[in-house]
C-alpha positions as CSV (number, residue, x, y, z in Angstrom):
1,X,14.9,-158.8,38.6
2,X,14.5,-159.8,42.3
3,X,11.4,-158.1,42.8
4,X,9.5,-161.1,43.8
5,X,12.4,-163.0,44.9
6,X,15.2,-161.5,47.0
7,X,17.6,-164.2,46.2
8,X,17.2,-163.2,42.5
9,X,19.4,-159.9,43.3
10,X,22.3,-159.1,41.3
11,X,25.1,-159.4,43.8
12,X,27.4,-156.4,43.4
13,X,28.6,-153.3,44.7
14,X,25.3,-151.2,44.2
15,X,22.8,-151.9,47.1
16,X,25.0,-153.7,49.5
17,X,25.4,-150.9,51.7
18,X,21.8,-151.2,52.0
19,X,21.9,-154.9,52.7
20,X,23.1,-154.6,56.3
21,X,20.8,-152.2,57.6
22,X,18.2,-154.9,56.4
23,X,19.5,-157.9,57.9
24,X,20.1,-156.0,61.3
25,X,16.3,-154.5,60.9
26,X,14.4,-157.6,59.6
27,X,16.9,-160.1,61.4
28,X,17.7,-158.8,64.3
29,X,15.5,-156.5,65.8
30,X,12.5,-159.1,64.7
31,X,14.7,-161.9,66.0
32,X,15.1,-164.1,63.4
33,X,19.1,-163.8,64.5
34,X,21.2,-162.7,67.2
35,X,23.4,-160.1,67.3
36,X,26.2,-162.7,67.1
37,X,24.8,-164.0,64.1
38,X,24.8,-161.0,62.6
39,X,28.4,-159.8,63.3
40,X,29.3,-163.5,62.3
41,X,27.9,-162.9,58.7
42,X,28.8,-159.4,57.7
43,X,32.4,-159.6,59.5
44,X,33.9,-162.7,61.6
45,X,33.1,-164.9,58.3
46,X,34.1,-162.4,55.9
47,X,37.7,-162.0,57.4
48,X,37.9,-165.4,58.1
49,X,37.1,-166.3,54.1
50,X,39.6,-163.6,52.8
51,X,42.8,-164.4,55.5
52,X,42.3,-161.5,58.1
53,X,40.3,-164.2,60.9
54,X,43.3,-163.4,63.5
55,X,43.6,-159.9,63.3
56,X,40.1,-158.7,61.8
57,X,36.4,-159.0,62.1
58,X,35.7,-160.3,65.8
59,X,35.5,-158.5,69.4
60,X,38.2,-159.7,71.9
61,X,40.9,-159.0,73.6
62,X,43.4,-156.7,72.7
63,X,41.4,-155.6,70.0
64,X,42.0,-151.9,68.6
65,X,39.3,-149.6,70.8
66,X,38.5,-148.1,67.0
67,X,37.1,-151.5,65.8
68,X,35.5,-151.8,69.1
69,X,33.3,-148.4,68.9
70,X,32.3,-149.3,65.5
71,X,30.5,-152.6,66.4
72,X,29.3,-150.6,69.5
73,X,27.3,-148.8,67.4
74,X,25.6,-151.7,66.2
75,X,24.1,-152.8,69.0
């Protein structure tokens, strides 16, 4: 299921580690997105859609310098 069709992928907990590293690599780096894109669709959006957009999921100010150095590493 999915081989031939990406969008035919169980959605789910298995794989979707795996999922980011994709989008950043075949998004991304071949730029088909920008990094703000990117941080927009696997955090700023995600937040937003589950109640944590004020305190969660974007860089700005007076953010925690933890959740900075993690999306650092992104870029």
């Amino acid at each position: 299921m999915g081989k031939d069709d990406f969008r035919n992928i169980p959605n789910g907990a298995p794989g979707l580690e795996n999922r980011f590293g994709l989008l950043w690599t075949y998004g991304v780096e071949e730029g088909k997105i920008t990094r703000q894109q990117f941080v927009d669709l696997v955090s700023t959006t995600p937040a937003k859609n589950n109640g944590l957009g004020d305190c969660k999921g974007h860089i700005g100010v007076e953010k925690k310098y933890e959740e900075i150095q993690q999306k650092a590493k992104l870029a």
